[in-house]
N, CA, C and O atoms as CSV, one atom per row, in Angstrom:
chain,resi,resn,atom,element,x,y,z
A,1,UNK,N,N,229.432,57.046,172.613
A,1,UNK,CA,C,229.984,57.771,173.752
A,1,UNK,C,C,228.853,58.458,174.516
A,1,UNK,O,O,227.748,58.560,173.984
A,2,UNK,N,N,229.049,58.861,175.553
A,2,UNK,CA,C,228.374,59.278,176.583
A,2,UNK,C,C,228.508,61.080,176.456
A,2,UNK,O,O,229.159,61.659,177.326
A,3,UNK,N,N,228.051,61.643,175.667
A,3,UNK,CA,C,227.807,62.944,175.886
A,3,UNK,C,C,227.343,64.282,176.399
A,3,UNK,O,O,226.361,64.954,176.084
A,4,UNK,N,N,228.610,64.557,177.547
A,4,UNK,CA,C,227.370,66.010,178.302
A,4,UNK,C,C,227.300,67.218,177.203
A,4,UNK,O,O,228.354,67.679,176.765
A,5,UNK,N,N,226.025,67.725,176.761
A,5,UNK,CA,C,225.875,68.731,176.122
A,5,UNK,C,C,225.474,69.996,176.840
A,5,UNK,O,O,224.328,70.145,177.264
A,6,UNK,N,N,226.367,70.857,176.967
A,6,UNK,CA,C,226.291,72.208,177.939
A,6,UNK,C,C,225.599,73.736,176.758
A,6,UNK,O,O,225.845,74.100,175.608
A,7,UNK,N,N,224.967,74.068,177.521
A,7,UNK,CA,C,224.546,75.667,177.106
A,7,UNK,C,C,223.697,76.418,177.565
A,7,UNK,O,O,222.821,75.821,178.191
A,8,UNK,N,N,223.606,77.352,177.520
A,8,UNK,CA,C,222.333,78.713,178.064
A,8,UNK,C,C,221.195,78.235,178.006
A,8,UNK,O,O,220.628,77.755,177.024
A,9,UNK,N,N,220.793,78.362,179.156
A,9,UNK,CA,C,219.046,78.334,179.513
A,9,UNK,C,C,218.971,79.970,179.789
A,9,UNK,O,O,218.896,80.983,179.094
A,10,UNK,N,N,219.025,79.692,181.003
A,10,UNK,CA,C,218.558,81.450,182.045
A,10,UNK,C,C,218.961,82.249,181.236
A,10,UNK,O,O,218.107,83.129,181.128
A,11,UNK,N,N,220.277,82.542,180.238
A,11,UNK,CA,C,220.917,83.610,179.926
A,11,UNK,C,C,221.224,84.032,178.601
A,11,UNK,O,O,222.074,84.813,178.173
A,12,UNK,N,N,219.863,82.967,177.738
A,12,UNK,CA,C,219.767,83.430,177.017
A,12,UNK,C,C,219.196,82.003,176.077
A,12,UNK,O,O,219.182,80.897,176.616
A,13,UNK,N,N,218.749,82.191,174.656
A,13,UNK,CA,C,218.634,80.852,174.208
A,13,UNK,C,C,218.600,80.883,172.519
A,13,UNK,O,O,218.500,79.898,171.787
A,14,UNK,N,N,218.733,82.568,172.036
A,14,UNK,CA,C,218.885,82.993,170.870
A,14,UNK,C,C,219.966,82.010,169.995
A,14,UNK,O,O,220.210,82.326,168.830
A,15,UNK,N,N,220.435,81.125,170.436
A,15,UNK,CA,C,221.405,80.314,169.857
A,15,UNK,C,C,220.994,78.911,169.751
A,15,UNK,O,O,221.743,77.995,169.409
A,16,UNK,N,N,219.366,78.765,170.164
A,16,UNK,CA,C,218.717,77.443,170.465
A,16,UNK,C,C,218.914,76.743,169.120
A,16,UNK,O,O,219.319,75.587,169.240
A,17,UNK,N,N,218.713,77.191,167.803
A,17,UNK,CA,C,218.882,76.283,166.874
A,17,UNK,C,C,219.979,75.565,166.497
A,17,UNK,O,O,219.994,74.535,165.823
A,18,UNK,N,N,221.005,76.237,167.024
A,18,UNK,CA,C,222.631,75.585,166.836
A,18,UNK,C,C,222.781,73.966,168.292
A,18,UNK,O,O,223.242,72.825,168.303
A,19,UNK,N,N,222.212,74.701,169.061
A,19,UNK,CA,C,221.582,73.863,169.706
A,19,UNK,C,C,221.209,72.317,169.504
A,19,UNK,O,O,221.810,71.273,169.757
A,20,UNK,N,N,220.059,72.593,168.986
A,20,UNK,CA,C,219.462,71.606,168.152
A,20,UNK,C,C,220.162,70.712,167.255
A,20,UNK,O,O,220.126,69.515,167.538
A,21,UNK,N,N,220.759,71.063,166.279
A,21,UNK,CA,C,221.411,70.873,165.373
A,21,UNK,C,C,222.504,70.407,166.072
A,21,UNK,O,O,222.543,69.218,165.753
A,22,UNK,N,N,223.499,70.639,166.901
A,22,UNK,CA,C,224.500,70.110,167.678
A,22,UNK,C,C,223.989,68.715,168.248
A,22,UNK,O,O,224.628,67.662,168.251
A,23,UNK,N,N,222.695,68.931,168.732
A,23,UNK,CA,C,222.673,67.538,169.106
A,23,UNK,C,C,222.118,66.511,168.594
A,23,UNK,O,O,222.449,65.351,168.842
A,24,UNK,N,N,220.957,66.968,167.604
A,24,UNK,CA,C,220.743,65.774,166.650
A,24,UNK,C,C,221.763,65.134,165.764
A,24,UNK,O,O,221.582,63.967,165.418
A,25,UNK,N,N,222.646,65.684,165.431
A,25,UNK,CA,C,224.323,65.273,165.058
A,25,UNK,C,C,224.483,64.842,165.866
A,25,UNK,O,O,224.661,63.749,165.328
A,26,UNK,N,N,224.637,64.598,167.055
A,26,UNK,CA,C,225.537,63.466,168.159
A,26,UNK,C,C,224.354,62.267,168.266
A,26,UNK,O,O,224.770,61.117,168.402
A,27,UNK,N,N,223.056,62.463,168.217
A,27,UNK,CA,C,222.374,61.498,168.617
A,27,UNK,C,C,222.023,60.513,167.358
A,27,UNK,O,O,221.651,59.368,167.613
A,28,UNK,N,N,222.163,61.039,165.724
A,28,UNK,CA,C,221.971,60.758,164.650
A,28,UNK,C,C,223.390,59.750,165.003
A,28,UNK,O,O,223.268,58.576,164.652
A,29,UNK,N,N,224.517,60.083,165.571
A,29,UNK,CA,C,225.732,59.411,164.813
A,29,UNK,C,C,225.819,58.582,166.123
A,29,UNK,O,O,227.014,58.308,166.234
A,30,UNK,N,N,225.015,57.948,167.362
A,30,UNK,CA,C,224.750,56.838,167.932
A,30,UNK,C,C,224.978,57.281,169.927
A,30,UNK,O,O,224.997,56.541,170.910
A,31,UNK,N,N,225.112,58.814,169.782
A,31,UNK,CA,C,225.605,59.064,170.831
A,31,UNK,C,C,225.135,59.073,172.111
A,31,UNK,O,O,224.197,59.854,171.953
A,32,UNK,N,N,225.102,58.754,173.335
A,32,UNK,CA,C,224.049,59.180,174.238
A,32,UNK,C,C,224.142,60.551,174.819
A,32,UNK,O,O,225.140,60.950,175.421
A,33,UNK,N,N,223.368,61.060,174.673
A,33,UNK,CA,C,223.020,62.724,175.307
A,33,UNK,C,C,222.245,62.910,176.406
A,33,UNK,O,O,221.095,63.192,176.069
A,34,UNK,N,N,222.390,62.872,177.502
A,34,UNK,CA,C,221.474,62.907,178.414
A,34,UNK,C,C,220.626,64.428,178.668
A,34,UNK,O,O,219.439,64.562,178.964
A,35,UNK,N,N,221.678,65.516,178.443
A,35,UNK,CA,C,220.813,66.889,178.261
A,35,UNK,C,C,220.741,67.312,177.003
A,35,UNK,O,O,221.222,68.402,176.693
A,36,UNK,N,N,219.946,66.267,175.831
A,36,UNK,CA,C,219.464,66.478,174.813
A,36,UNK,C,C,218.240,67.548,174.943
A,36,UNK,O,O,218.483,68.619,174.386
A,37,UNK,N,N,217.164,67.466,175.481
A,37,UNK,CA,C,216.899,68.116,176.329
A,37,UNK,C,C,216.761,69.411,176.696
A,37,UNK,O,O,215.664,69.874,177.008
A,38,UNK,N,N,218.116,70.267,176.688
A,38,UNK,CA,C,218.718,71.714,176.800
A,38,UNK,C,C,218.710,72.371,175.095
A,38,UNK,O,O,218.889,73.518,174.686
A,39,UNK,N,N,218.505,71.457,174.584
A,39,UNK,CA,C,218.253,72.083,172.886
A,39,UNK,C,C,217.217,72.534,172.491
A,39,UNK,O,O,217.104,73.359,171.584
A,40,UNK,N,N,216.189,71.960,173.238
A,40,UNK,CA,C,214.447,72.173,172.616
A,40,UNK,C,C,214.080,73.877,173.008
A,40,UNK,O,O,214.766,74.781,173.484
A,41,UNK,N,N,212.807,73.797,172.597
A,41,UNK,CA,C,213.134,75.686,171.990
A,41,UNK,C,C,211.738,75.970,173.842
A,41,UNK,O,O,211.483,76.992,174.479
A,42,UNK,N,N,211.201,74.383,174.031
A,42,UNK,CA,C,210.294,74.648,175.752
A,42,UNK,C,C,211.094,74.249,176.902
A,42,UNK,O,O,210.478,73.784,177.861
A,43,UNK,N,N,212.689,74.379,176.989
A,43,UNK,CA,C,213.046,73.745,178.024
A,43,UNK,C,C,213.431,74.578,179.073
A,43,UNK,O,O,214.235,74.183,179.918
A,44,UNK,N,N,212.807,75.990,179.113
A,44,UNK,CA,C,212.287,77.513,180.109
A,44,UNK,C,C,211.301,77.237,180.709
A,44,UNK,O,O,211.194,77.497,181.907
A,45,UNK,N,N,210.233,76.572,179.918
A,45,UNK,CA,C,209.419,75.716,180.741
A,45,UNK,C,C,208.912,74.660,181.136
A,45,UNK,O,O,207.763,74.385,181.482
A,46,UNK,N,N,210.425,73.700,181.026
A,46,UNK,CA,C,209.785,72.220,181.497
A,46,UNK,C,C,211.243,72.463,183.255
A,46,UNK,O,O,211.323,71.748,184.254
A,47,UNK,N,N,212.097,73.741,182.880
A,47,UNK,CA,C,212.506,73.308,183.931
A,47,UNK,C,C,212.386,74.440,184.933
A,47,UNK,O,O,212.975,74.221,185.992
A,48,UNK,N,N,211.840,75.446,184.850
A,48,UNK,CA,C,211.288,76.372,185.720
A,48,UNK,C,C,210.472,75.381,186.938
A,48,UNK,O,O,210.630,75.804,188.083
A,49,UNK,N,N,209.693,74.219,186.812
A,49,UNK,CA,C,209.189,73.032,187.699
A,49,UNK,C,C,210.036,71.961,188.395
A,49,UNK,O,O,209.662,71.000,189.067
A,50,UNK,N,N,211.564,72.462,187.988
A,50,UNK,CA,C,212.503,71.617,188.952
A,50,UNK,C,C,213.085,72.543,189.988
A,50,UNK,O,O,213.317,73.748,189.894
A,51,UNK,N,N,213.289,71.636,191.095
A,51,UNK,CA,C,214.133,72.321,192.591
A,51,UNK,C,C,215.404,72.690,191.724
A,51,UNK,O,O,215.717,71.919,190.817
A,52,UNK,N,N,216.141,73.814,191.954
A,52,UNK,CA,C,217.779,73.678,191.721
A,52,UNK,C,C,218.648,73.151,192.604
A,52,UNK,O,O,219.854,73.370,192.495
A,53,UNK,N,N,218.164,72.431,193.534
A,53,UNK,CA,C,218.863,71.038,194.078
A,53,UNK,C,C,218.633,70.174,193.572
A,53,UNK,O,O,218.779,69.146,194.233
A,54,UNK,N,N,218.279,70.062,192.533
A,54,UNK,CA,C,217.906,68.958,192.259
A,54,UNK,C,C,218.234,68.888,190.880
A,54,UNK,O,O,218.330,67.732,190.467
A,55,UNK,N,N,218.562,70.349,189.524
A,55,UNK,CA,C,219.552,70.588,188.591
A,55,UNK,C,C,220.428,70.471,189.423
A,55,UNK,O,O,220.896,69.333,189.378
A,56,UNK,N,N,221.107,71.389,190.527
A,56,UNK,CA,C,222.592,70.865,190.524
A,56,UNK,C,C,222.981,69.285,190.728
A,56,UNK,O,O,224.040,68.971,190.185
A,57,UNK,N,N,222.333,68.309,191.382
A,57,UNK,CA,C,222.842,67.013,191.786
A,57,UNK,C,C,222.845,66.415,190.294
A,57,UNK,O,O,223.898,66.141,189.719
A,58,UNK,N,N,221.709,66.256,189.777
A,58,UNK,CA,C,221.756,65.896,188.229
A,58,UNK,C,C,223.138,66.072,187.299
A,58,UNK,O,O,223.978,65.289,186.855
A,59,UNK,N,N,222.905,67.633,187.239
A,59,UNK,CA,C,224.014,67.483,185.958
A,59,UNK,C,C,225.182,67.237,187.008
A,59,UNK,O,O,226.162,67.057,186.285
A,60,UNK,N,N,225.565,67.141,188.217
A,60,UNK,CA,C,227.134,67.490,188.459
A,60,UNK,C,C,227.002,65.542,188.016
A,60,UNK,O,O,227.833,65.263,187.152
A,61,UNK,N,N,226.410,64.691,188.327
A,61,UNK,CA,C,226.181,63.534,188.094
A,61,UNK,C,C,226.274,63.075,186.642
A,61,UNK,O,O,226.979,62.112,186.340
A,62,UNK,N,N,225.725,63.607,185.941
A,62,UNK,CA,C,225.991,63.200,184.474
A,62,UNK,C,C,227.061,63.831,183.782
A,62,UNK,O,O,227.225,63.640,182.577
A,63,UNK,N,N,227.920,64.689,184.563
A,63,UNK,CA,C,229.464,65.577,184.112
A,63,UNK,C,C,230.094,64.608,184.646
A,63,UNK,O,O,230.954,64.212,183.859
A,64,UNK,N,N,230.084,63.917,185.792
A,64,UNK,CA,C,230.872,62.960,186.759
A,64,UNK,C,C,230.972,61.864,185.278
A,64,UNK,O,O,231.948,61.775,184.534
A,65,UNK,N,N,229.739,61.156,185.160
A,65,UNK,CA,C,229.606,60.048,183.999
A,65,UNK,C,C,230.007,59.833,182.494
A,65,UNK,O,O,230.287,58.818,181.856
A,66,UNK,N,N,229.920,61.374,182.112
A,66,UNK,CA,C,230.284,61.764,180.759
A,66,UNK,C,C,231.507,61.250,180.151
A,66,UNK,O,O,232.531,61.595,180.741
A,67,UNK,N,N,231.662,60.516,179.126
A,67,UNK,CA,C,232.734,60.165,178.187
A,67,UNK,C,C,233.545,61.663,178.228
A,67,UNK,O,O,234.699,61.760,178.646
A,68,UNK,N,N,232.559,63.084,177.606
A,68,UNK,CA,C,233.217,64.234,176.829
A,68,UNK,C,C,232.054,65.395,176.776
A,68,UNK,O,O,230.884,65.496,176.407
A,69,UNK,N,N,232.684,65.896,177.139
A,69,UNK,CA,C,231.498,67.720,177.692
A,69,UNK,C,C,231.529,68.588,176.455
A,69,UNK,O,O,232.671,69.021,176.295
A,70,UNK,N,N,230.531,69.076,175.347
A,70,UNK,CA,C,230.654,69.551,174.564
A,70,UNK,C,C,229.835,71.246,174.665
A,70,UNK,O,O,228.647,71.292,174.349
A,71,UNK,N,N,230.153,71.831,174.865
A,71,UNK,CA,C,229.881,73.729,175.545
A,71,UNK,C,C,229.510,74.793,174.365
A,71,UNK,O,O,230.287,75.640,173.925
A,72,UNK,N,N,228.322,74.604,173.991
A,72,UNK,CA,C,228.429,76.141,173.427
A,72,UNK,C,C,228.211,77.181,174.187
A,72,UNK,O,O,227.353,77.274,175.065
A,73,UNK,N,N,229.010,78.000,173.848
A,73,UNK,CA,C,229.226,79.037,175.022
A,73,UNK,C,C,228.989,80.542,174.598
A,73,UNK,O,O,229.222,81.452,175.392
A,74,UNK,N,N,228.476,80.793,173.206
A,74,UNK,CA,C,228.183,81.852,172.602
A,74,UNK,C,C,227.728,82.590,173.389
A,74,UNK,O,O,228.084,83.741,173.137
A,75,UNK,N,N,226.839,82.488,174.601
A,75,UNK,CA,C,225.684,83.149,175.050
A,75,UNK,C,C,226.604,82.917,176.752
A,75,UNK,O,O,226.816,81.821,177.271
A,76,UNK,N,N,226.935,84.025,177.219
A,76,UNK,CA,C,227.021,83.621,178.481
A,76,UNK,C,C,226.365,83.027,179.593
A,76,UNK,O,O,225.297,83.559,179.897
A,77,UNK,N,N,226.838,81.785,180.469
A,77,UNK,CA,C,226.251,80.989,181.174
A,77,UNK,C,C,227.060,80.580,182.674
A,77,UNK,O,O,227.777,79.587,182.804
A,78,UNK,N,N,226.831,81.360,183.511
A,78,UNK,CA,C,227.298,80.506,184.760
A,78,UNK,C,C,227.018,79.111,185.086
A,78,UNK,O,O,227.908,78.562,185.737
A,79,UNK,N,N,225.989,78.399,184.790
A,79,UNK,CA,C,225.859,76.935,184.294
A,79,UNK,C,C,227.275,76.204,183.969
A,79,UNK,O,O,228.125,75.557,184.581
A,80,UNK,N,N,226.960,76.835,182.229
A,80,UNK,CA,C,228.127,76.245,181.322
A,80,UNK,C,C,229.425,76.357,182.065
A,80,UNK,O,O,229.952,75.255,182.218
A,81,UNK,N,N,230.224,77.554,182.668
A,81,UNK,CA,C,230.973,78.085,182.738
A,81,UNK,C,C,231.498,76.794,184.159
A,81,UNK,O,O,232.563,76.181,184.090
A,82,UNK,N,N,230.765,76.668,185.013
A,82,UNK,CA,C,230.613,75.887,185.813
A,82,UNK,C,C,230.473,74.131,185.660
A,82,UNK,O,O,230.739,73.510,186.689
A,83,UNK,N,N,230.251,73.681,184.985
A,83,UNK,CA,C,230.111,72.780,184.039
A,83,UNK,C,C,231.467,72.143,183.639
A,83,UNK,O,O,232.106,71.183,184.068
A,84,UNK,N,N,231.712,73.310,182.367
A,84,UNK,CA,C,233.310,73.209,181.833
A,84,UNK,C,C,234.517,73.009,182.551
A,84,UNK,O,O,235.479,72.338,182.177
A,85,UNK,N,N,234.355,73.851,183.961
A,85,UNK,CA,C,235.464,73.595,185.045
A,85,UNK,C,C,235.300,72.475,185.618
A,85,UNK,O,O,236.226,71.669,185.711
A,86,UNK,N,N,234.030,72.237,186.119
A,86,UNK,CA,C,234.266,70.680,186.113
A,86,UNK,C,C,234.389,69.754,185.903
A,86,UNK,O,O,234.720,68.919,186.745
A,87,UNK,N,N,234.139,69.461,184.486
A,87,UNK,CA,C,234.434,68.392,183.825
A,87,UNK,C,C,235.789,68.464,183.179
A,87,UNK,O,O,236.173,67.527,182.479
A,88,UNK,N,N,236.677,69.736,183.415
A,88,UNK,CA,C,238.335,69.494,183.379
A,88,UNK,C,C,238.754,69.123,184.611
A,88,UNK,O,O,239.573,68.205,184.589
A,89,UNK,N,N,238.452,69.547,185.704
A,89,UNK,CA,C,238.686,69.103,187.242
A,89,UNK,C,C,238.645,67.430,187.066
A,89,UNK,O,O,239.496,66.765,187.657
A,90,UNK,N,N,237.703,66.822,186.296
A,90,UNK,CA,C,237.282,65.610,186.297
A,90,UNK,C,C,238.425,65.135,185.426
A,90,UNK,O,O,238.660,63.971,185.750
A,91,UNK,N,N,239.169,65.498,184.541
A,91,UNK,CA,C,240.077,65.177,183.293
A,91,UNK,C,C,239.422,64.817,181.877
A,91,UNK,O,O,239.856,64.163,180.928
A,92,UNK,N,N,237.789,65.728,182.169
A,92,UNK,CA,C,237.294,64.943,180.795
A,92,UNK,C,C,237.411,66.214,179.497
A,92,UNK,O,O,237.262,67.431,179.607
A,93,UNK,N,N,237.757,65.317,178.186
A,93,UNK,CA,C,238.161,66.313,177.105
A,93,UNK,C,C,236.684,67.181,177.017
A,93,UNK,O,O,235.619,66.590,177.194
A,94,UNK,N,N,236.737,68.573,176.740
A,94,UNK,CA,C,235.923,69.465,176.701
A,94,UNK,C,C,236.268,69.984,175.632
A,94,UNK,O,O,237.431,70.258,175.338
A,95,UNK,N,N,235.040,70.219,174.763
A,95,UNK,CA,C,235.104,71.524,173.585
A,95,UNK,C,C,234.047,72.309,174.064
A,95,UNK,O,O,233.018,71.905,174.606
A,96,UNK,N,N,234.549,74.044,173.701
A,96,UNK,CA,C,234.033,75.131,173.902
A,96,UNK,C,C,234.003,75.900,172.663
A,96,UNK,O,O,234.896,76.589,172.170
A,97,UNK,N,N,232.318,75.564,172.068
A,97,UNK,CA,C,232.467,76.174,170.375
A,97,UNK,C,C,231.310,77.368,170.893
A,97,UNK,O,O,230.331,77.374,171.640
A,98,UNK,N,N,232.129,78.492,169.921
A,98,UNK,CA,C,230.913,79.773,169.631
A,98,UNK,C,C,231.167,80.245,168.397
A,98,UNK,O,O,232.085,80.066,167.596
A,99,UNK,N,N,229.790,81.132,168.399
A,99,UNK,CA,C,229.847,81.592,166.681
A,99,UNK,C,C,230.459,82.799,166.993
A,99,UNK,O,O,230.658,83.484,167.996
A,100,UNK,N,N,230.812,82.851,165.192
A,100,UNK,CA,C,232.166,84.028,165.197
A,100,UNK,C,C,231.233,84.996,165.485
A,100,UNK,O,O,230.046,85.124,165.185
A,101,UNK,N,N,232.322,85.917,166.387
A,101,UNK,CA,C,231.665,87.006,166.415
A,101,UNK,C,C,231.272,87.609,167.755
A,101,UNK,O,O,231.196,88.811,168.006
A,102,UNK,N,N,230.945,86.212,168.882
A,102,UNK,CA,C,230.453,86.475,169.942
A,102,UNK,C,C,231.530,86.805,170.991
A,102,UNK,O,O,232.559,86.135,171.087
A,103,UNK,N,N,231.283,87.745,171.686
A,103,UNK,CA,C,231.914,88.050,173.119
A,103,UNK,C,C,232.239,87.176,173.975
A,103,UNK,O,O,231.840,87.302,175.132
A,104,UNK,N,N,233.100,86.009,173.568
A,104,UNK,CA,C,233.457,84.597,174.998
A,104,UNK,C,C,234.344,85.337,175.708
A,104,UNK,O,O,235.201,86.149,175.359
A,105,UNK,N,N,233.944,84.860,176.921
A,105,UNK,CA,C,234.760,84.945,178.329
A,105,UNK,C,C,236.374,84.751,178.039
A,105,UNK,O,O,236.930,83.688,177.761
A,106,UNK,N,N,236.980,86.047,178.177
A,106,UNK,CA,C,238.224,85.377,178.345
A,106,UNK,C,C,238.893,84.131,179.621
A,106,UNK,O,O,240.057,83.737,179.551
A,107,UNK,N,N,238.482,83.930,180.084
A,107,UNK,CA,C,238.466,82.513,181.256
A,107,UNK,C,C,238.476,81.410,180.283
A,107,UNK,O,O,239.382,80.577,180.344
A,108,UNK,N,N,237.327,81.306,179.175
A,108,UNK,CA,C,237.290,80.428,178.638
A,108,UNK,C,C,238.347,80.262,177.390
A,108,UNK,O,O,239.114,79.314,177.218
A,109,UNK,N,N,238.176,81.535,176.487
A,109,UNK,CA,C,239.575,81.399,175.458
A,109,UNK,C,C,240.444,81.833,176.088
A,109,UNK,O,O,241.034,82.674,175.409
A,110,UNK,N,N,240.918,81.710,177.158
A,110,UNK,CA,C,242.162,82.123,178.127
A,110,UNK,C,C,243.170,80.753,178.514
A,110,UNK,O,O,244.388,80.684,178.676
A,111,UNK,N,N,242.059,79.683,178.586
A,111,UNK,CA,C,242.691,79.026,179.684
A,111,UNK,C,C,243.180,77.885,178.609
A,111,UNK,O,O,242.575,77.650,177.563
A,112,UNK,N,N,244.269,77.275,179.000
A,112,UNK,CA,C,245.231,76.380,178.181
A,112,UNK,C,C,245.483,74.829,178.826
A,112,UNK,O,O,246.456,74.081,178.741
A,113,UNK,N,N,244.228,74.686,179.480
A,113,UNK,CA,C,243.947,73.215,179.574
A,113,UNK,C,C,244.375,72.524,178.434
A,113,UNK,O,O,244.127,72.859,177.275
A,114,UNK,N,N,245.191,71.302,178.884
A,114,UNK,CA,C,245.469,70.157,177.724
A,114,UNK,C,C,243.922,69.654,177.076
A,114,UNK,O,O,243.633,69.599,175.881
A,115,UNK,N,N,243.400,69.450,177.769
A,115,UNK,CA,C,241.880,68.948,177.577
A,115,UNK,C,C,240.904,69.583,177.369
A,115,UNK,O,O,239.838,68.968,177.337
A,116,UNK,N,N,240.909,70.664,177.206
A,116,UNK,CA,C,239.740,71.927,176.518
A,116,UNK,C,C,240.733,71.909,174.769
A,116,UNK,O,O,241.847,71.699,174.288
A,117,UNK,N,N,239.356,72.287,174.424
A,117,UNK,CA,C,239.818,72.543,172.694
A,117,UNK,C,C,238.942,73.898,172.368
A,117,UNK,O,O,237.868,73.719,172.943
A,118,UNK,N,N,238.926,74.898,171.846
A,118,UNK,CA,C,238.125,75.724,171.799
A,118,UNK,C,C,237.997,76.159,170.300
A,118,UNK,O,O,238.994,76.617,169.742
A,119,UNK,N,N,236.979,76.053,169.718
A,119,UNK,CA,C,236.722,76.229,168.556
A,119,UNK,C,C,235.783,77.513,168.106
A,119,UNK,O,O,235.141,78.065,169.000
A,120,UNK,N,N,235.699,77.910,167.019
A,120,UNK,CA,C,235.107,79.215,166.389
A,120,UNK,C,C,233.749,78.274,165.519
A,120,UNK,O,O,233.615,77.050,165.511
A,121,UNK,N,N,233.063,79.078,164.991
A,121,UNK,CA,C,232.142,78.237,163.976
A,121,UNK,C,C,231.385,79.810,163.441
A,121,UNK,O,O,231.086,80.803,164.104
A,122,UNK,N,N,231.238,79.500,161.888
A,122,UNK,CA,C,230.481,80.681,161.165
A,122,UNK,C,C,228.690,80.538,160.937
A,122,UNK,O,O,227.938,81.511,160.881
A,123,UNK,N,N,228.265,79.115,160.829
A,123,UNK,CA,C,226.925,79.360,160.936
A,123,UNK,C,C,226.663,77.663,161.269
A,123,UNK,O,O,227.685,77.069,161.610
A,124,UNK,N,N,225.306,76.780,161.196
A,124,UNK,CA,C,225.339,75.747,162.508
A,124,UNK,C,C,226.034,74.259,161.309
A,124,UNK,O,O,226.311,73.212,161.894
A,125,UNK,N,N,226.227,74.302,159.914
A,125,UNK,CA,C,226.801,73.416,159.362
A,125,UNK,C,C,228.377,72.882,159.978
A,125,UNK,O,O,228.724,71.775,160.392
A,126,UNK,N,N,229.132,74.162,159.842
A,126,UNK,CA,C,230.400,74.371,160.765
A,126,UNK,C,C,230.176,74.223,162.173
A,126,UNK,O,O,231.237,74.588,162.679
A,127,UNK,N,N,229.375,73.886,163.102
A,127,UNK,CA,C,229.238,73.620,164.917
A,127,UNK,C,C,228.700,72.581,164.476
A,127,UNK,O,O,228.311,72.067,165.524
A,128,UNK,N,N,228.282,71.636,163.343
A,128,UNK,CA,C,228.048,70.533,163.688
A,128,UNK,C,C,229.400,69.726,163.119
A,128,UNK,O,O,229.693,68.580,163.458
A,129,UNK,N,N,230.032,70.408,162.348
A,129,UNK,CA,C,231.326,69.388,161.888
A,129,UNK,C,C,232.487,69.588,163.234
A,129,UNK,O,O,233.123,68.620,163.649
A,130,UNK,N,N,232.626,70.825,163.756
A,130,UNK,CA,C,233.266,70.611,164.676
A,130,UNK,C,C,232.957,69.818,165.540
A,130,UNK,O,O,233.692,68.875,165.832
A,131,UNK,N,N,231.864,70.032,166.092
A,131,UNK,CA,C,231.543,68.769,167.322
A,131,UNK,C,C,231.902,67.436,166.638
A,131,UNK,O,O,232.307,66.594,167.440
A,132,UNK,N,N,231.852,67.025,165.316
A,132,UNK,CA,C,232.244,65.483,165.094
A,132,UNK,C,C,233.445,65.789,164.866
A,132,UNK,O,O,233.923,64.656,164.936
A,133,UNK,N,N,234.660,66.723,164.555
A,133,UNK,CA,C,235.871,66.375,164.589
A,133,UNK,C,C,236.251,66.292,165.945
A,133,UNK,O,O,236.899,65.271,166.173
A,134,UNK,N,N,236.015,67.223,167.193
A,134,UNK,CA,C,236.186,67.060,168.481
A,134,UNK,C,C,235.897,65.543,168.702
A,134,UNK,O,O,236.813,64.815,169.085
A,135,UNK,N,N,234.684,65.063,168.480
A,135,UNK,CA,C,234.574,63.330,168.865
A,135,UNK,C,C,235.549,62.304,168.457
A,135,UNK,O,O,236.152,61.481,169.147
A,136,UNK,N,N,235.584,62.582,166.870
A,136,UNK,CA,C,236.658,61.943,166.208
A,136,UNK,C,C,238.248,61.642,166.888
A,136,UNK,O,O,238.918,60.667,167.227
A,137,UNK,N,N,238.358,62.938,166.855
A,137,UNK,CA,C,239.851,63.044,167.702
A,137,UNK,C,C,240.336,62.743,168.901
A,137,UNK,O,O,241.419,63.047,169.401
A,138,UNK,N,N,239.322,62.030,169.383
A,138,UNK,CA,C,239.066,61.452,170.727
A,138,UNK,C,C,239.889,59.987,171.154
A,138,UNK,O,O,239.705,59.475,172.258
């Protein structure tokens, strides 16, 4: 499957290893990730050197393409947040996982899209099994 992987750059990145771990699980189990990318612990400074015309045309393009939008959202992100709405606008299934504990947007555990799933996770073993039951159930 074609996987958009969403999360905090600008607003934070203290959650980069779940990150990581989220997506070497999708790419280990055959997936394509195009913002694999957004996991690495230098990607503050590989994209501080892009236009943001040129992030926005990108990802709204690979959200357009995406099989399934997968959001950690622990860390607040107008990105993500932006992201997630569109790729339900689009009708594509979205999961929105954070670790217990964190302050999510009620917008996000608010909203009762058929196609959002929103999940909890206690440390990154649990955010990587969720992301494969979210795929699974697909």
């Amino acid at each position: 499957m074609n996987i958009y992987f969403s999360c905090s750059i600008t607003g934070g990145r203290k959650d980069q290893p779940v990150y990581a771990a989220i997506v070497q699980a999708l790419l280990e189990d055959g997936h394509h990730v195009p913002t694999a990318i957004l996991a690495s612990p230098r990607i503050l400074d590989m994209e501080i050197v892009v236009d943001p015309r040129e992030v926005y045309r990108r990802d709204v393009n690979w959200v357009q393409a995406c099989d399934a939008l997968i959001a950690e959202v622990s860390t607040p992100s107008h990105g993500v947040g932006y992201e997630i709405a569109l790729a339900l606008m689009l009708e594509k299934p979205v999961l929105a996982c954070y670790r217990a504990g964190a302050a999510v947007s009620k917008m996000i555990l608010g909203n009762d899209h058929p196609r959002l799933k929103i999940g909890m996770y206690r440390d990154v073993t649990e955010a990587v099994i969720l992301t494969r039951d979210f795929l699974r159930g697909l």
